[in-house]
N, C-alpha and C positions, 0 to 999 in steps of 0.2 A: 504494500500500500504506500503512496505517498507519504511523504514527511509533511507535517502541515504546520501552517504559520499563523498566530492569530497575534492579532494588536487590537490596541484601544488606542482611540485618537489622544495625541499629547496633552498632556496639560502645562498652562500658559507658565511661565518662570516668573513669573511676576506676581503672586498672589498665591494665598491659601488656597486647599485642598478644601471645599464645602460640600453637602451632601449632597446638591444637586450633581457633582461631580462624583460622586460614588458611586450614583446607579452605573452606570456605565461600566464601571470598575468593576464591583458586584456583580452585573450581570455577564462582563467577561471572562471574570475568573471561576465562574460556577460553572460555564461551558468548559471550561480550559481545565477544570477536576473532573470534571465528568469521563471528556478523551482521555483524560490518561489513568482512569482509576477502569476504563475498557479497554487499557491497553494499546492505544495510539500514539504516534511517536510526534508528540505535537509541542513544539515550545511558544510561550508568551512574552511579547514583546513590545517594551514602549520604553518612552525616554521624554525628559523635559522639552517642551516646545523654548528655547531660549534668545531666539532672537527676535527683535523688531524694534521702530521706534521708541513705544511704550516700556521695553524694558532699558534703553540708554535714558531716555528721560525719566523715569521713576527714578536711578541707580542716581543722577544726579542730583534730583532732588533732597535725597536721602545721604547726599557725601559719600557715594558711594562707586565704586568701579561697575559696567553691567555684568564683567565678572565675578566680581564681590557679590552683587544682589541675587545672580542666579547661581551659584555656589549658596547662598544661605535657602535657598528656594528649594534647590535640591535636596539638601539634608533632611529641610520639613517633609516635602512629599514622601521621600522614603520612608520617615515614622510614620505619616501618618498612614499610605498604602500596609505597610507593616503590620498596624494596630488593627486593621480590620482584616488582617491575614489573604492582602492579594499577593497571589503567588507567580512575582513575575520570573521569567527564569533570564531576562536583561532589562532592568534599567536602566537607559543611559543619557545623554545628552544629546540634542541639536549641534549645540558650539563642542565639535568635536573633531580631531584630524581623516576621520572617517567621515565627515557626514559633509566637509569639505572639499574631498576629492570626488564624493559622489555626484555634489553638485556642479565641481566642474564638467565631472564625466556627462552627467544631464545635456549641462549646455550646450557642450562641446558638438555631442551626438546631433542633438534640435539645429544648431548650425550647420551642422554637416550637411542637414539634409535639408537646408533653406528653408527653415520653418522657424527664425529666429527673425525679426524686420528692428527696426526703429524708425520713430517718429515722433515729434517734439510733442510735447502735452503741458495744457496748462494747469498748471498748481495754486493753491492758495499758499504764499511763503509769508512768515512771518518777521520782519524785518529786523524787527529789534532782537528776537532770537536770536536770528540770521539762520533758517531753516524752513524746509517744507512741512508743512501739516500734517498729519496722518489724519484720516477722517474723525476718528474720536478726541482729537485733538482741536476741533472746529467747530466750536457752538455760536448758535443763530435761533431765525424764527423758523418753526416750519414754512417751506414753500407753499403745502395744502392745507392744513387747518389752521396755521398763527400760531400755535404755542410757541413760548418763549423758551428759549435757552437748550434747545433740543441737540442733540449727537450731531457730527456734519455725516450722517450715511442712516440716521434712521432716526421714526420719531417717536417718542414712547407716549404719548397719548393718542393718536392716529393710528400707527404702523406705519406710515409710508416713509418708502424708503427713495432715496434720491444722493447725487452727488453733494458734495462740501460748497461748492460754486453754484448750487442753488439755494442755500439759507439767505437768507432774510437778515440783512444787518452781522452780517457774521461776526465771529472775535476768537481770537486765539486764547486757549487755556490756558498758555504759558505765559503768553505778556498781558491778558484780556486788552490787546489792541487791534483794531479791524487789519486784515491780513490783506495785503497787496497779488496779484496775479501773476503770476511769473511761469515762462516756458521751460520748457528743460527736454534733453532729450532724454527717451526711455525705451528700453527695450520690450518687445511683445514676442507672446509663443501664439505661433496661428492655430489656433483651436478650431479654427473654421474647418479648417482640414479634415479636421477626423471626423466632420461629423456623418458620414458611411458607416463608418467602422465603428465606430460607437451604437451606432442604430445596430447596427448585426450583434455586439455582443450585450446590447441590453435587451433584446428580443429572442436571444438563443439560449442564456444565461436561464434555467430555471432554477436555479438556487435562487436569483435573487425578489427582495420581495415587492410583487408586482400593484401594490398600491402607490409605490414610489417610481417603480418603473413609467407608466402610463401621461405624469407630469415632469419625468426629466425628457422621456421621448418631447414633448411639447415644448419643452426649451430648445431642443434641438431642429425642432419645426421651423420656431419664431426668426432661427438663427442665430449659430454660435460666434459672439465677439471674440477677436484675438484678445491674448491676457495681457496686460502689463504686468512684466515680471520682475520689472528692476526698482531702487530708490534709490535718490539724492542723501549725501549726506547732509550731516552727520546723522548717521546710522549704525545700529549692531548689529552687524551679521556679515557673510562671508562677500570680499569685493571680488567683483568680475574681471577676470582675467583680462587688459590691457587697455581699463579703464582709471580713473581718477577720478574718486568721489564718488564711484557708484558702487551699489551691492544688490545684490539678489535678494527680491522681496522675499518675507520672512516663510510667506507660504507657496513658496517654488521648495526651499530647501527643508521643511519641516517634514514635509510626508515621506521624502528622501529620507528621513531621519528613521522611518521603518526600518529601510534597506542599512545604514551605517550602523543601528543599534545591531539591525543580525548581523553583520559583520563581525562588531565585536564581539559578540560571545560567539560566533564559528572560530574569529581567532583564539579568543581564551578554551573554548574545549577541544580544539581540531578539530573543528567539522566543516563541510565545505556549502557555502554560502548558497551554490549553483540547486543545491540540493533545496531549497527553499523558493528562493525568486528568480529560478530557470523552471524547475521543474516540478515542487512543488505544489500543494492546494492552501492557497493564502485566505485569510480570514478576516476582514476589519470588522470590528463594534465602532460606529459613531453615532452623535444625535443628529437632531436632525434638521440643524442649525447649518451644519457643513455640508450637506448632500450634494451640492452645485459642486464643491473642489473631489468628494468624493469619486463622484461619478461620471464626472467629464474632465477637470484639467488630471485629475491623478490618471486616470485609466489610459488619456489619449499620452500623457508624459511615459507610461510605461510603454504600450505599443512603440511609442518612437524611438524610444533609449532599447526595445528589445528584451526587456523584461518580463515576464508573467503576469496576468491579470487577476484578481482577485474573483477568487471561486464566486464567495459571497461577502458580502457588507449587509452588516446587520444594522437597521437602522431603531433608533427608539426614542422618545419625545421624551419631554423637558419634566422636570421636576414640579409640582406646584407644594404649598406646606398650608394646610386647611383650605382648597379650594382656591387659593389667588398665589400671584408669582410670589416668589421667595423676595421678603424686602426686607432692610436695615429698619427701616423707620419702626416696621410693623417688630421689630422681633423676632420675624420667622428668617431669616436668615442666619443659617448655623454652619460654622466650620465642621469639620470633623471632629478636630479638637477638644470643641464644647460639647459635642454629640456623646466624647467617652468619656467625659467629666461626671454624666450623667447618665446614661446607660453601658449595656454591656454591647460590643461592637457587632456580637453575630445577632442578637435583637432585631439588627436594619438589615443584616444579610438576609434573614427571614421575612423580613415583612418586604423589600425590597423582590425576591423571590415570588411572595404568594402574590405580586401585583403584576410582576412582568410578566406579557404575553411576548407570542413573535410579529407583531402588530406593533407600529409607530403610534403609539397612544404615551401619551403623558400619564403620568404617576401621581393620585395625591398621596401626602403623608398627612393623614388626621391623627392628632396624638390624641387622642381621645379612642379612636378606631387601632391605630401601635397598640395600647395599652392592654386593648381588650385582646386584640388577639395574639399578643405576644404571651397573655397568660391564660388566654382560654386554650387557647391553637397551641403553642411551643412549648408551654408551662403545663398543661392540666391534661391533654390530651397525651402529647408525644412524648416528652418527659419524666411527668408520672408513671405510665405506665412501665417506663423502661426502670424508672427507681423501685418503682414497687414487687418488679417481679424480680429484678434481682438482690432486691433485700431481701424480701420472705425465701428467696432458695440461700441467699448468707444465713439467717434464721433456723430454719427448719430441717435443711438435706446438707447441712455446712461445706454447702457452697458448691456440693457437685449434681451432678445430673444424670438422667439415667439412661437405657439405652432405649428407650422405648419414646417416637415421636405420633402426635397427631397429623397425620398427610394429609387427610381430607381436609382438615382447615387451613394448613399451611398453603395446599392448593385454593384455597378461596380465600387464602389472603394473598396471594402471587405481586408479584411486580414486576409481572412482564411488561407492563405499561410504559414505564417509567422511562426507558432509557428511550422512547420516541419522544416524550413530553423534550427532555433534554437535550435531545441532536438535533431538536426543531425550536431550541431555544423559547419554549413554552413552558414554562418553570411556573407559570401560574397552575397547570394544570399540573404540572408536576408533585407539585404544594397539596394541591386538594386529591391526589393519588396518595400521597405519603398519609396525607390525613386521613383516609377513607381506612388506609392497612389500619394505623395504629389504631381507629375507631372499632376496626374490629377487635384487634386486640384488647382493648381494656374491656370489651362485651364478652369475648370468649375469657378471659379473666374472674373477669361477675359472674357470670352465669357456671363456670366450672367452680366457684368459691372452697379453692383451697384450702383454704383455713376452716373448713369441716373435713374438707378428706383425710385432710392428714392426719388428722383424730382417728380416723377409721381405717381409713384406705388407704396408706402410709404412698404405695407403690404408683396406686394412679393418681394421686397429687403430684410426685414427681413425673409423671409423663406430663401432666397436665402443664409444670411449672418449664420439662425439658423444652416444650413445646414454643412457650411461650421464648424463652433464651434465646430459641430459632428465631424467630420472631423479631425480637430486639437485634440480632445480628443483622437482620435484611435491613431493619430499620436504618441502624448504624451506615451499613454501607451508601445506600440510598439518600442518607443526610448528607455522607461526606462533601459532596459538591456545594452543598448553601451552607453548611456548618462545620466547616474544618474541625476546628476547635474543639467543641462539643462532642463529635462524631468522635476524634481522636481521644478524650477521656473515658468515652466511651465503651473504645476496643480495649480500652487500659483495664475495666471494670471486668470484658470479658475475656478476659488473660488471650487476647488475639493482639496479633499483628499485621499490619499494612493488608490489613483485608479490602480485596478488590470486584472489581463486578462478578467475576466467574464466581466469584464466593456465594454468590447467591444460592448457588444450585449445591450447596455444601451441606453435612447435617454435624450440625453439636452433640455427640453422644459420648457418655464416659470421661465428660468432660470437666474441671473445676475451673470457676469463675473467682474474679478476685471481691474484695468488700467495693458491695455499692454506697456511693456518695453523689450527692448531690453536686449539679453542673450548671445549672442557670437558674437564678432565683428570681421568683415575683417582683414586678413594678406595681408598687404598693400606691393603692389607690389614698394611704391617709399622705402618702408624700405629695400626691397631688393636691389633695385638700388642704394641704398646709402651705402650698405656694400659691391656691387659688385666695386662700386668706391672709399671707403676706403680699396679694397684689391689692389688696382692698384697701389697703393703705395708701393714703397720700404721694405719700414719698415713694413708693413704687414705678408711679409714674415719670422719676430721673431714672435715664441711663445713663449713670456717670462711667466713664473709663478712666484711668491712665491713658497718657497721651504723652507721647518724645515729641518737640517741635524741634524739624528737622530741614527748617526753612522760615527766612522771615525777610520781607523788604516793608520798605514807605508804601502806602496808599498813595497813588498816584494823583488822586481827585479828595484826599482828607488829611487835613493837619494829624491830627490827634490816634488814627487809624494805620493797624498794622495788618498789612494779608500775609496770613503761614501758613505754611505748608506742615500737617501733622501723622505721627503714626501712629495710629490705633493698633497697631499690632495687625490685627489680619487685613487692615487697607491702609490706605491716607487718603486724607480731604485736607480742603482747604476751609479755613475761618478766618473771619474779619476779626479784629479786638481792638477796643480805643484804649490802648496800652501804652503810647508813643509816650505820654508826659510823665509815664512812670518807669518805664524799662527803654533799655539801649536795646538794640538788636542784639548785638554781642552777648548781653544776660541773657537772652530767649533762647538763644542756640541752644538744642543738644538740652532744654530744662524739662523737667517731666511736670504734666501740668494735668487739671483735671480736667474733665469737658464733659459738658450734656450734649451726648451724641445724638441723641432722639429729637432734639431740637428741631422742629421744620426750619425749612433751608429758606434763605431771605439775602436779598440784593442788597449792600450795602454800600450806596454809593459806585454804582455798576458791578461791585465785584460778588462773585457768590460764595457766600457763606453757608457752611454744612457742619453747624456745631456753634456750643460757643463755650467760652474755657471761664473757671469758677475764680473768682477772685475774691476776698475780702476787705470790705472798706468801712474808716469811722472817722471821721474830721477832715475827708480828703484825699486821706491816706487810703493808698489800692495797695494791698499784698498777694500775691499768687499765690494758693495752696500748693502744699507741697506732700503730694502722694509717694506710699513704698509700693514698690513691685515695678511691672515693667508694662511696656504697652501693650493697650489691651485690657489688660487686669482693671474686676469691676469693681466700682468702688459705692458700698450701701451701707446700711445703719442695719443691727441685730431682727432676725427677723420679720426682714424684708426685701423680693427683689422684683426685679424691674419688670413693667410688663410690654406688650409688645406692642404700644401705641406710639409715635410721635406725639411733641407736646408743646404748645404754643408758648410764648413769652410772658403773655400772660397770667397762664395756668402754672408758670414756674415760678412768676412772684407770691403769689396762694401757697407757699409751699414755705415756712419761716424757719432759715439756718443762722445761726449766728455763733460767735468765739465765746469760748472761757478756757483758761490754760492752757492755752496757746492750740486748741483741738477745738473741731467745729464739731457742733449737735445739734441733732434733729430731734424736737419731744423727750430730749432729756439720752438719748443716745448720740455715741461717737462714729463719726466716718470715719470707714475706714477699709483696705483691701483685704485681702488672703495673706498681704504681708506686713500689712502692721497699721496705723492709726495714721489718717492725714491729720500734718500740720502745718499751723499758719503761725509765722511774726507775726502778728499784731494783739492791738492790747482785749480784753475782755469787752464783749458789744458788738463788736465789729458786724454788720450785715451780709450775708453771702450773696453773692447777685454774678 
């Protein structure tokens, strides 16, 4: 059989690992245990997306090298893919001496065969900068509905999407001054070209799935533009051979980054690369945000450079967290991070699991809906039964089993199902198969109630219990793919090892099991009641963080007014602060400060504010509190935390903090983080604002 190759689309080097980012992850690495736990010779592969404008200008912002930022980027995504046990067998990097020679090889090949053009294109450049735009670096009005201060490539109260040189009053993010027009020339891949060949392999292609087939055909109908694949500097990412100042846009050489990451690991274990993207059956997971680079510049780049095409691309929709997008303002925006702060990581590989179909549908996450069936479904059905039946044989028969099993039941509990649910990437069905055995399970359980026979019938409790062991082993193997973890305590309990699909068709006889222990414990409904009742408080409605200001100039249009640039730890924004007659720039730098993150965003004096940081004042005098710990870290009073509303200006003055001994209190309690008690210079009284 072929050797097969599966990836997840990269994730960006610039920012946290968030859940919405997990399904993906999750539901690649469930497929990618499932082939190898039936014995296919399949490895997993991905690597940080590391180049683009966004990562030199973040890296700036921050004093920072785009080296230094995507080197600290790196290290997080690996704990945090780690902590939810995705099991890649390379993670590597984009900004790599592999993933640059590939790119030249790319180019090289597309010129060869005169499918490479240029032509001058006009930009929005930013002067003051002295730099071109990237679209999310260009905010205006929408061209079709008027909102203000909209992305220059999309609008989020509309949808419509549109070029940067169609906003409305435009302005650059980085100087907020209107961006002048400037030509440049740029490289293009004539994508028009494939479009034959592209129709032949999305039409003959039945692996792939044909609800997404039938509207990329139609993009190819309307007519495929040639790409622009190169940028002006200053940029980070690999420059074009026998050019100056130009480089390969970040998504020519990212997908390439497939090909360099298996590179590296064929070089680290000897294996040979051809055996993969020559002749291989290759595999992408992406959402379905990317389908346009998936399905037409990636496939028509491979055809051209002589590559293999991808068997299938598995596509899946977007995340939502109770029914609306995932937002800052609201709360529901959660890193991973914060996910294992507070649950146990295979919890979402579960619930994650029972939602995904092989269907491009979005996901909700209802924590209300997690809870239930994390402990009806994972906890009380699938769990229990496996604890209780190999406690009462630790109990009763100490611990061994007998030779005698139930077939007939074992046959109507079968999982022959299961591994189609799996190779068809229907893990939703797969979920409600698992559930359906174990349901039999804890009925043929009940209904043989061992704990009479053994009183009597010493002998057929133990078949009854040998049975059930069986049972629990099918279970096990069948979890392994959504519950590493778990599955593996599991086999530990039943004194097995690396038990695999064929195992299925095994019988446990004569056999001793080791002491069963409990592996996943309830989400306790009084924990939720105790944080629905720390949000009822007032003061629940601040999201304070820690904050590093890791940037600070003059307001351009205000005496008294400072625009910084800050880290929250999993992002940065900018806020306005009338701070100028009390601090130098130089004291801002690099100070850890507090800030109400949840604050609606507000124009101050043109510029936009997203936040606004907590100071102390009495006679005059303005002190900056002074938080422990690091960005990020929340900072609340005993007994209460934040809830997941934005909160006006208004509604923050209703809210009364003020100094004694040198620590601020709310109702007679201190602020403070995970690391110790904010403090303030100033004298006793002082007002928090």
């Amino acid at each position: 059989m072929k050797k097969v190759l599966v990836t997840s689309a990269l994730p960006y080097a610039n920012g946290s690992i968030h859940i919405g980012h997990l399904v993906e992850y999750i539901q690649t690495d469930i497929f990618v245990r499932f082939l190898r736990l039936t014995g296919r010779d399949v490895i997993y592969i991905c690597a940080d997306d590391a180049h683009g404008a966004p990562i030199e200008i973040n890296a700036a912002k921050q004093g920072l090298t785009p080296e230094q930022l995507i080197a600290k980027y790196y290290q997080e995504h690996q704990k945090d893919f780690q902590a939810f046990h995705i099991s890649f067998d390379e993670f590597y990097t984009t900004h790599s001496p592999e993933n640059r020679k590939y790119a030249d090889l790319f180019f090289a090949k597309l010129k060869e065969k005169g499918l490479i053009s240029t032509k001058e294109v006009a930009g929005l450049f930013d002067e003051e900068a002295g730099r071109f735009l990237p679209d999310r670096y260009v905010k205006g009005e929408c061209p079709k509905c008027h909102a203000k201060d909209q992305y220059g490539d999309v609008c989020e109260q509309c949808g419509a999407t549109y070029t940067p040189k169609e906003l409305i009053n435009p302005y650059s993010v980085i100087s907020g001054k209107q961006p002048v027009r400037k030509k440049s020339l740029h490289y293009f891949f004539k994508l028009s070209a494939f479009s034959e060949q592209l129709k032949v392999w999305l039409t003959e292609n039945k692996s792939l799935q044909q609800e997404i087939i039938h509207y990329v055909l139609k993009w190819i109908e309307q007519g495929l533009e040639d790409w622009d694949i190169s940028r002006d500097g200053p940029y980070f990412g690999f420059p074009i051979p026998g050019e100056t100042n130009k480089f390969y846009y970040v998504w020519l050489d990212a997908p390439i980054g497939y090909i360099s990451a298996t590179q590296h690991y064929c070089d680290q274990e000897k294996k040979n690369i051809d055996d993969y993207w020559k002749n291989g059956e290759i595999i992408h997971f992406i959402g379905k945000d990317i389908i346009y680079f998936h399905f037409l510049f990636w496939p028509a780049m491979l055809m051209a450079a002589g590559f293999a095409l991808p068997q299938t691309i598995v596509v899946h929709g977007f995340l939502t967290v109770n029914k609306e997008k995932m937002s800052k303002s609201r709360g529901t925006f959660m890193t991973a991070r914060t996910f294992l702060e507070q649950f146990h990581p295979e919890t979402l590989r579960f619930y994650y699991a029972a939602n995904l179909s092989n269907k491009m549908e979005d996901i909700n996450l209802d924590l209300a809906d997690f809870q239930e069936r994390i402990n009806n479904e994972l906890l009380a059905n699938i769990a229990n039964f496996a604890y209780r039946v190999l406690s009462f044989t630790n109990a009763n028969f100490q611990s061994k089993l007998g030779a005698e099993i139930d077939h007939a039941f074992l046959k109507e509990a079968a999982c022959d199902k299961i591994d189609q649910h799996y190779q068809s990437c229907n893990f939703r069905e797969a979920v409600k198969e698992i559930l359906r055995i174990s349901t039999l399970g804890n009925k043929y359980f009940q209904d043989k109630e061992p704990w009479r026979l053994v009183k009597t019938k010493k002998k057929e409790a133990q078949k009854v219990l040998t049975t059930c062991v069986n049972l629990v082993k099918n279970l096990c193997i069948i979890l392994k793919p959504i519950l590493p973890e778990y599955a593996g305590k599991l086999e530990q309990q039943l004194n097995l090892n690396d038990l695999s699909w064929k195992d299925l068709s095994t019988e446990l006889k004569d056999h001793t099991i080791n002491k069963a222990e409990i592996i996943i414990r309830k989400i306790e409904q009084e924990g939720r009641e105790q944080q629905e009742k720390a949000q009822a408080d007032p003061f629940a409605q601040l999201n304070i963080k820690v904050a590093k200001v890791i940037a600070v100039q003059a307001h351009p249009r205000a005496d008294k007014l400072y625009i910084m640039q800050i880290d929250l730890g999993a992002e940065q924004r900018q806020i306005v602060s009338g701070l100028r007659e009390h601090y130098t720039e130089k004291e801002l730098q690099g100070r850890l400060i507090c800030v109400l993150s949840n604050l609606e965003k507000a124009k101050l004096r043109g510029e936009e504010s997203n936040g606004m940081l907590l100071a102390a004042e009495k006679d005059g005098k303005v002190v900056l509190l002074e938080p422990k710990g690091k960005p990020g870290e929340q900072v609340t009073v005993e007994g209460v935390k934040p809830t997941a509303n934005s909160i006006t200006i208004s509604a923050f003055a209703k809210i009364p903090m003020e100094t004694r001994h040198k620590r601020i209190y709310y109702q007679g309690k201190a602020l403070h983080t995970a690391s110790g008690e904010v403090m303030v210079e100033i004298a006793d009284g002082a007002k928090v604002s």
